[in-house]
Each structure stands twice: as C-alpha cells, then as structure tokens.
N, C-alpha and C positions, 0 to 999 in steps of 0.2 A: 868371841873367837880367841884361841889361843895368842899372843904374838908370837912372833915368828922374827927371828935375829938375824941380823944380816950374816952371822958363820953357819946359817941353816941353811941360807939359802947360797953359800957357796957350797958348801958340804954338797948340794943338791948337786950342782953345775960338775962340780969333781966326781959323786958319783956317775954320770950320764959319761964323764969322760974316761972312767975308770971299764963302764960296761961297754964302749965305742966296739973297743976290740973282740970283744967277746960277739957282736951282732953278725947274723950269716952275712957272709960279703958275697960281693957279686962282682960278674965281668961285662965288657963289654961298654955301651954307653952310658952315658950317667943319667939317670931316673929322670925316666918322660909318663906323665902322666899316663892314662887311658884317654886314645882319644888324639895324642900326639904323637910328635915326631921330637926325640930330643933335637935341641939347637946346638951342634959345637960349640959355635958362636956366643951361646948364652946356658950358663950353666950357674951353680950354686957359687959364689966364691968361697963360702962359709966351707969348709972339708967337714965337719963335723954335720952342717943343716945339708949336704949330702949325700954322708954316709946314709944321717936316718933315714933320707927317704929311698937312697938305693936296699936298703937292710930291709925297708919295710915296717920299721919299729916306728915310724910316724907313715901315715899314708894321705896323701891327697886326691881327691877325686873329684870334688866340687867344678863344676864346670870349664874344666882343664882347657878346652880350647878357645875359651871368650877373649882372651888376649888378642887375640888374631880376629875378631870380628871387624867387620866395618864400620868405620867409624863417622861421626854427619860432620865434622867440621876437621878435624883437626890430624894432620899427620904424626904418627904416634913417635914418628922420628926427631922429631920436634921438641922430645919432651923427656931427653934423659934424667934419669934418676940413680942417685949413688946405691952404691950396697948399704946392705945395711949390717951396724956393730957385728961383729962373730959370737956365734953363740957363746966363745971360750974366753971374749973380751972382758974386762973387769966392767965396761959399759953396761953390760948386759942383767951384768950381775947386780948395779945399781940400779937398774930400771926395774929388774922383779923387786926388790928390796921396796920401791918405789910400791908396787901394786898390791903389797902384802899390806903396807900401811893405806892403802885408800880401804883395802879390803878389813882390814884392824879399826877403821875410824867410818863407818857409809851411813849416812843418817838416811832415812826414809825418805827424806826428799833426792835424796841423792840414789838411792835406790829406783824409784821411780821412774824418773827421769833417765837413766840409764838402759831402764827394758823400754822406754817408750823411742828412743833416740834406737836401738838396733832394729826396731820395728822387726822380729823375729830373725832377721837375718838379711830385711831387705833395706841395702843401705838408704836409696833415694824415695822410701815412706816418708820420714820424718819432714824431708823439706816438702813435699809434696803437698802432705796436710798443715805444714804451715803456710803454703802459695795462697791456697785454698781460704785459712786464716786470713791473711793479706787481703787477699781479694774481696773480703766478705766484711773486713774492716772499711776498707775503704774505697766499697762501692758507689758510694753519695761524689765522692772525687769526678767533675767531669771529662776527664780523660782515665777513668776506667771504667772505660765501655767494652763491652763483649767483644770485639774486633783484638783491641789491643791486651786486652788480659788473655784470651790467645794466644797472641805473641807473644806475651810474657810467658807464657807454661810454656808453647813449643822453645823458645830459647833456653828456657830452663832444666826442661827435662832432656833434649837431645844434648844440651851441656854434661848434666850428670853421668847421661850415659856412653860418652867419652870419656869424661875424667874415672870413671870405672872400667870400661875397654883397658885404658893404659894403665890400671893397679894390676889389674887382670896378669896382663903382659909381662910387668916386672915381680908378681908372687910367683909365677912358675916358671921366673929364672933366678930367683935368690932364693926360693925354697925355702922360706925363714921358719920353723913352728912357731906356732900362737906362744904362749907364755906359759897355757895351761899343756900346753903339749907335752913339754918338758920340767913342769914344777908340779909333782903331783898335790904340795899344796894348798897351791893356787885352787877356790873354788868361785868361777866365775859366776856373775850373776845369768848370764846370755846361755845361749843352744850352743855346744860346742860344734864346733864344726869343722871339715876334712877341707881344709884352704888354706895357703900359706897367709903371713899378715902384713907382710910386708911389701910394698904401702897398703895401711888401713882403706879400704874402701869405703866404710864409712866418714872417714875422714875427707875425702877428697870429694864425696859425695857435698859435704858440707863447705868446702871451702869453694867449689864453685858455686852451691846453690845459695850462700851467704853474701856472695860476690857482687853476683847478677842482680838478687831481693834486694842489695844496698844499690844498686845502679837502678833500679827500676823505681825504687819505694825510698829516695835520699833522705836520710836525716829521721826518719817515720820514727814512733815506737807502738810494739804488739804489744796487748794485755799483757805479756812476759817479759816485755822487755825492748830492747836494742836490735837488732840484725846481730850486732857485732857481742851483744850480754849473750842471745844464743848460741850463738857463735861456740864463743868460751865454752860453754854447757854441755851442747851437744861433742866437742872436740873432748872435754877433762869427763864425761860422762863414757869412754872407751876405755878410761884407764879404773873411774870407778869400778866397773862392770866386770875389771879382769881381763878386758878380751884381747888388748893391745898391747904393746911396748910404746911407751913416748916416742921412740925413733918412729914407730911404724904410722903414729898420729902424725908427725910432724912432717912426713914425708910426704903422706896421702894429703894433709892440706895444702900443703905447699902445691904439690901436683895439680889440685882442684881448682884452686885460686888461678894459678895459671892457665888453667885450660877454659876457664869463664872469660878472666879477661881476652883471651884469645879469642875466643866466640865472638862476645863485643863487638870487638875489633874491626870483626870479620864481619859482622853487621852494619859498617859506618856507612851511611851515606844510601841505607836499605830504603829511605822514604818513611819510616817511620817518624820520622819528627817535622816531615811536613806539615802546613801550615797551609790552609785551601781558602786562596785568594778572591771565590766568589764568581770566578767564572763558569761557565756552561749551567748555571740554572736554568732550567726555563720556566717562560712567564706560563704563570696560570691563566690570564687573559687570553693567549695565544693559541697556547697547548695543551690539548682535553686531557681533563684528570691528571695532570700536571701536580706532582707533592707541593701541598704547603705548612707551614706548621700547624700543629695540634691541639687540641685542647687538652688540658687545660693550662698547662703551662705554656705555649706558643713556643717551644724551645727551636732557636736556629739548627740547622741539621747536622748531625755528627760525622766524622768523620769521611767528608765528600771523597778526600785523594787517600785513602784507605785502598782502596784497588789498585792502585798505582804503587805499593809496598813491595819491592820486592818478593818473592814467593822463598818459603825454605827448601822447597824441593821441587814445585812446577817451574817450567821454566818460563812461564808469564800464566797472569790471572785471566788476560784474554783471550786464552787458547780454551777457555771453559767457557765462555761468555754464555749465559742461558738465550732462548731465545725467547723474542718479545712479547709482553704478558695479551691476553685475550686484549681484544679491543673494549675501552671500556665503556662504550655506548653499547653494546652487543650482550643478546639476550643471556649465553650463559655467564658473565660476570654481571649482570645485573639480577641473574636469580640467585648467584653465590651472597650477593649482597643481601638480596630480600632473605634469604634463610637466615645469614648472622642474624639480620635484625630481628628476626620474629624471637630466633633462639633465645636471643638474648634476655628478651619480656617474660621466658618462660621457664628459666633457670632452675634447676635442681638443687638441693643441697650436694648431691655427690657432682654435680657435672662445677661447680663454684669451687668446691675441694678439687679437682681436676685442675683447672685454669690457675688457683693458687699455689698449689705445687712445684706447677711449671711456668708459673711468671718470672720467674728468678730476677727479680728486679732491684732496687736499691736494698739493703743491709742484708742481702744475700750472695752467695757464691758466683751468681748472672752464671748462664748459660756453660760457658767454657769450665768454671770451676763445678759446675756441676759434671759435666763430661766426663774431666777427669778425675773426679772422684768417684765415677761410676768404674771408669778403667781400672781404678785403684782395688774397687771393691772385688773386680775379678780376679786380678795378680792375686789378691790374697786368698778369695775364696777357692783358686785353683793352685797353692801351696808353691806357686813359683820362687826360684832361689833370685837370690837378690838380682844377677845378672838379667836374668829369663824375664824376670818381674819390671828393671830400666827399662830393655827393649821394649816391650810392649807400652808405658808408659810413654817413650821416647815416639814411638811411631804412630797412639792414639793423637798426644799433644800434636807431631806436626802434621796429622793431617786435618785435626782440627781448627790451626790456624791458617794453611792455605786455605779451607773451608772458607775464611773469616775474609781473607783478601779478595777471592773469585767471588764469593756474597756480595761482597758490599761496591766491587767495580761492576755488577750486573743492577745494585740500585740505585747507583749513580749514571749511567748510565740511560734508565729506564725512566727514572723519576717518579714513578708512579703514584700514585698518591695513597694515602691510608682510608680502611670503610670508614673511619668519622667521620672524615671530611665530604668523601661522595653520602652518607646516609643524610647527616646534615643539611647539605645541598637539596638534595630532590626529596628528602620524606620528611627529617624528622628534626627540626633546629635546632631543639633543647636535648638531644638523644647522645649517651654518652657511655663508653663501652664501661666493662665491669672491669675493668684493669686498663693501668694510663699506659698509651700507646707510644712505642719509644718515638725517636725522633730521627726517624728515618724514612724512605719509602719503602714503599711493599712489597715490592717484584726484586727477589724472591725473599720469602722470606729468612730473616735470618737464626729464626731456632732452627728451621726445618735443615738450613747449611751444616748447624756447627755441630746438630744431633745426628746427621746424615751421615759425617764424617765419623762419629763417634761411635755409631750401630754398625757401621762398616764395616771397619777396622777392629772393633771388639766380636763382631761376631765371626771372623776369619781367625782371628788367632783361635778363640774358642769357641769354636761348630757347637758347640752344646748349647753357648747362648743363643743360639740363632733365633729364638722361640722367643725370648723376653729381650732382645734388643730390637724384634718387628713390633712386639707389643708398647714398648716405647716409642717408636716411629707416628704409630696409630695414636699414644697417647699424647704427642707433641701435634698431630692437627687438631683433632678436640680439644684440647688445650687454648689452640691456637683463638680458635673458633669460639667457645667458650667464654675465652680472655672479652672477643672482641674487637683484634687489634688487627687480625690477620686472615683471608680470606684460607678455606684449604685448600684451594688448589695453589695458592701463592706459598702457602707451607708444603706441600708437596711438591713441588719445583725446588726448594731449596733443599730438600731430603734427598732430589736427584742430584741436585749439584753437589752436597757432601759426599753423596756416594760415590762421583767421579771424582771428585778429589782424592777421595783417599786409595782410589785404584793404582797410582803410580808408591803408594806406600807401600801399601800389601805386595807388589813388586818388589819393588825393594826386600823388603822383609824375607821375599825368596832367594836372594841372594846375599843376603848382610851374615854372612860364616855359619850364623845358629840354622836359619832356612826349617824351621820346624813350628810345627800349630802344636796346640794346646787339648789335646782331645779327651783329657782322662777327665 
C-alpha cells in the first residue's frame, strides 16, 4: 500500500470541512434516525458529525432504536460516557494518522485475527466461541459441571448484551462516522457498515466478556494465551481492521469492563458459591431407589444446593418444581428399565454415534456450551446484525441457566437414583451403561432441562427451526437412552421443565423494545 502522510490526511479532514457548506442543509430537528424520535436532550456535540448526518452525506440505519431496548441488569443511566474528539479536533486527525499505519504495516496474523474478532459484524461471536473454548478446556475441572457453565454463559452473554444496549444508546447521540466514513483512504479490512462508532461495540463487547472469563476462569491460560493477551488483541484488532478510532476502542472498553463488573456485583451472594453441607440426603437403606453414587468412579454428588441459586429471571427454581418421578417399584419404570437394558446388549453403530454425539462429557463443550453454540449457529445462519444476533444469544443463555437451577433443585429434591444402580440391583451386577453416568440423580434429567430450554427459545425466535430443534429433542432421549445413563421418560420431563423455563423468556423478549421473531 501506498503510505499515506499525516498533511494527506489533514488535507482530507480540510477538504470534508471545506465541502460542510456546500451539503443540502436542513431544518427543523437534528437527525433521528428511521425508526426514532430525535432527543433534544441528546444530540451530536460534533456540528460537523451532525451536519453529515442531517445532509445525508453519511447515513445511519443500522438498528437505530437498540439503544432504548431493555436492558437484564443494568440501568443505562448509570453509565455516562463523554463525547467523543470532534471530528475537526487535531485528535482525530492523529487517530486516522494512527490507522493508516496499522493499515501501512498488518501482517497476516494481524489480518486474520481482525476479520475473526468482528465475526462479520456481530460484536459478542468472538467471546462467545471463546466461552465455549473455555469451557471445552476445562471440562475435567470439578466445578465445571453443566449447571455452572450455564451460569457462566447466561452472566456472560446477558452482560454483553447490555454493555451493547449502552454503545447503542450513545452512537445515536454522538453520531460519530466510522473513520472510513470520512477518509476515503481508509480501506478497511471488515463490512462497512451504516452505524455510528462511537463507543466501539465491539470493544465493550470485549471488555465485559474479558472481565467476567477473568472472574470465572482466574489466572487460566487458552491455547492463545491470557484472558487479558486477548484482551489486547481482540481491542488493537479494531484499529488494525480500520473500523474504529482509539477513542471509540477505549470508550467501548472502558463501558464494558464496567458493565460486567456491575453484573458481578449484582450477582453477590446469588448462592453460587455455596458449599452443600451434606444434609437432606437420604438413606438408601430407608428410601426406595434412593441415589447413590456410580460406577465406576463412585463420584460424591454434584452440586446438591444448585437449586437454591438464585434464578436470572424466575423468580424462584421452586415455582417450576417437576412432579415426582413414576414410583419406582411400578411396572412402567421397571419396563422403561428392562428396555435401556436390553437396548443397550443390542447397540448399533449408528444408535453408539447418537449417544456419543450427545454425551458431551469431559474435553468437550458439556451440554450448555453445546446449547449455545447451537444459538450461535442460528444468529449467523439467519444473518442477524450484531444487536438482533446478542439478544437472542442473551435470551437462549438465560433460559438455559434457569433451565440448569429448576433441573437440579427438582434432583435434589427427588434423589432418585440412576438405571446402573437399580439394573445392578435386581438383574445384572457386572452391567455397565455405554457412557459414564454423571453424578447426579435422575429425575429429571438434566440434558433433557438444558436442551428444553434451548429448542425453546431458538425455535420461537426462528419459526423455521421448529422442525430441527424437535428433531433434536427426539435426538437428546435416544441419546439419552442409548448413553445408558437416563431413562426417557426422565429425559422427557426435563425437555418439559426447559420448556417452561424458558416461557417467561420468550415473554420477555415480547416486550424487551426489539419485540420481533426471526422468520426470513
């Protein structure tokens, strides 16, 4: 590429001022998108970044009223942000100077990394599919059980997608143009796009999803690095790419960071770091089919006061409470048992591929991070803009983790024991399923919760999937069943309890400003 001097790219800033007057002027209010209501209250400071959008010679469109959407945690009043440099400030003019050299010097790694960190325009991908990373790292971890990785996405993603409401909010009152807006040139590596940048969104995406991964995962390191090495990357990866101003990075982080730890916060004292003291088991001596551990690790049982979590959006886990499983001296869960078992003697190669699919068990994504990367796969296969894309992200994750709380205070509660231990018992001593059985009880179970929630909720935003998120439903009891580990009537109980979980979402979601499905 050429270089490009920094009197070219004042030259540039003097022509854009030199043509101000020459652009059609207008009367009246100052430029409200489609879609709004200008704010007296809130308008451009920049005269120049509102001339062009009242002229028309820049235009914004991109989902002009997300700033006003409902937000899961945080009041957006809470979280002013200054203006940012004027387009006509010598600041400005050192920040493109600034992008012309990252764009004069981008090595391929740095290129890469850039289009993979905009994820086409949807800022909260990138940390998405590194949770999912995480998760997949350090699944062996015994406190990253499917319950709590959950909770980890729903805090994370409903973080994002506040700390993006509020860039929302202050792009279409500063009105800032991109950099390419007004440098022609500027050739960015990313989709250009009709949204002001001021705070970067991706930016803010980053500084809370980096925030939170460092509160959850302390001290860790990813094949890539640090929390805090991507950090760096993904933030200096806005200015390789062209798409930002440093002010507009540095704002959006700052924004982010703030809005996670606020979340946090807001989270203290939610029950998640409790510590289950051992009371209310009961005895197996006592109480028929009573859980006790498993073979073949014997593992003590996970997360007992997990139902006692606070909830992110139910207003308690025992207002879902399933009701109590078949009796299990009674003939139809003793024929649900004789079927696993026979099944199990008789296995297919495809029905073996089925149950390993969906075991999601140790050095994989477990359960939740499969979820949402299933969510993930729809935002993109249905070309959602980065906003449209969080929300639905934001609303799969928290209904997948209430999911995870109402699951697990209905098998605490129940106790019921796993088919090893009753097959063992009455048929078969040495008989051990084709996948190791977590270490929980069984009523209900807990794919059938977090995939309930997940088919739910992804198949209301988009009516099209309705079709291959039943087929997944169907494919989580064979699965189940297959595995070994889970009766299907015990996985279909938890397919209804996801499904009522996430009914107070999809609620929501009709009233959270956007109020729109996905139907194309």
């Amino acid at each position: 590429m050429d270089d490009v001097r920094p009197k070219d790219l004042m030259l540039t800033l003097l022509c854009t001022l030199l043509v101000l007057p020459l652009l059609p002027t207008t009367t009246g209010a100052p430029y409200a998108p489609p879609g709004t209501t200008a704010d007296p209250g809130c308008s451009a400071e920049d005269p120049l970044a509102q001339a062009l959008a009242d002229s028309g010679a820049v235009t914004f469109d991109e989902d002009p009223e997300a700033g006003t959407w409902r937000t899961w945690w945080v009041d957006p009043a809470d979280f002013p942000v200054p203006p940012p440099p004027a387009l006509s400030e010598p600041q400005t003019a050192h920040e493109l100077i600034e992008l012309h050299g990252y764009q004069n010097n981008r090595t391929p790694f740095q290129t890469f990394k850039a289009v993979i960190v905009d994820g086409d325009g949807v800022a909260g991908r990138f940390w998405t599919e590194k949770a999912i990373e995480v998760i997949r790292l350090f699944s062996l971890r015994e406190t990253s059980t499917p319950p709590r990785m959950a909770y980890m996405l729903g805090i994370l993603e409903t973080a994002i997608h506040d700390a993006m409401v509020l860039t929302w909010q202050h792009k279409y009152c500063h009105l800032r143009p991109a950099p390419y807006h007004i440098d022609p040139t500027l050739r960015p590596l990313v989709r250009e796009r009709d949204v002001p940048s001021y705070p970067s969104e991706h930016a803010a995406a980053a500084g809370a999803a980096a925030f939170l991964l460092d509160q959850f995962f302390p001290g860790k390191v990813t094949p890539n690095g640090t929390t805090e090495e991507i950090l760096a990357l993904a933030l200096e990866s806005r200015l390789v790419a062209g798409a930002n101003y440093r002010s507009d990075v540095d704002a959006g982080y700052a924004l982010g960071a703030a809005v996670g730890r606020k979340v946090l916060d807001m989270r203290a004292g939610d029950g998640s770091l409790a510590i289950w003291d051992g009371a209310g088991r009961p005895d197996p001596d006592i109480v028929p089919c009573a859980w006790e551990e498993t073979p073949p690790a014997y593992k003590p049982p996970d997360d007992v006061v997990w139902g006692d979590v606070r909830p992110l959006l139910l207003d308690d886990a025992s207002s879902y409470l399933v009701p109590p499983p078949p009796a299990c001296e009674g003939a139809e869960h003793l024929a649900a048992l004789e079927h696993l078992w026979n099944t199990s003697r008789t296995l297919t190669p495809a029905q073996v591929a089925l149950a390993e699919k969906w075991d999601l068990g140790p050095w994989t994504e477990l359960p939740p991070g499969r979820a949402i990367g299933i969510a993930l796969a729809a935002v993109i296969d249905h070309e959602l803009t980065g906003m449209h894309a969080q929300r639905v992200l934001a609303s799969v994750a928290g209904a997948v983790t209430d999911a995870g709380i109402a699951c697990w205070d209905a098998k605490y509660t129940y106790w019921r024991e796993r088919p090893v231990t009753t097959i063992q018992r009455l048929w078969d001593p040495q008989w051990e399923p084709l996948m190791s059985t977590p270490s929980t009880p069984a009523w209900s179970g807990g794919h059938g919760c977090l995939f309930g929630a997940l088919t739910t909720t992804v198949a209301w935003f988009f009516p099209g999937e309705a079709d291959a998120m039943a087929s997944i439903r169907d494919d989580i009891v064979d699965a189940r069943l297959y595995a070994g580990t889970t009766l299907p009537h015990e996985t279909r109980q938890g397919l209804a309890t996801g499904s009522d979980v996430a009914a107070p979402f999809l609620a929501r979601a009709q009233t959270d400003g956007a109020d729109i499905r996905y139907t194309a």
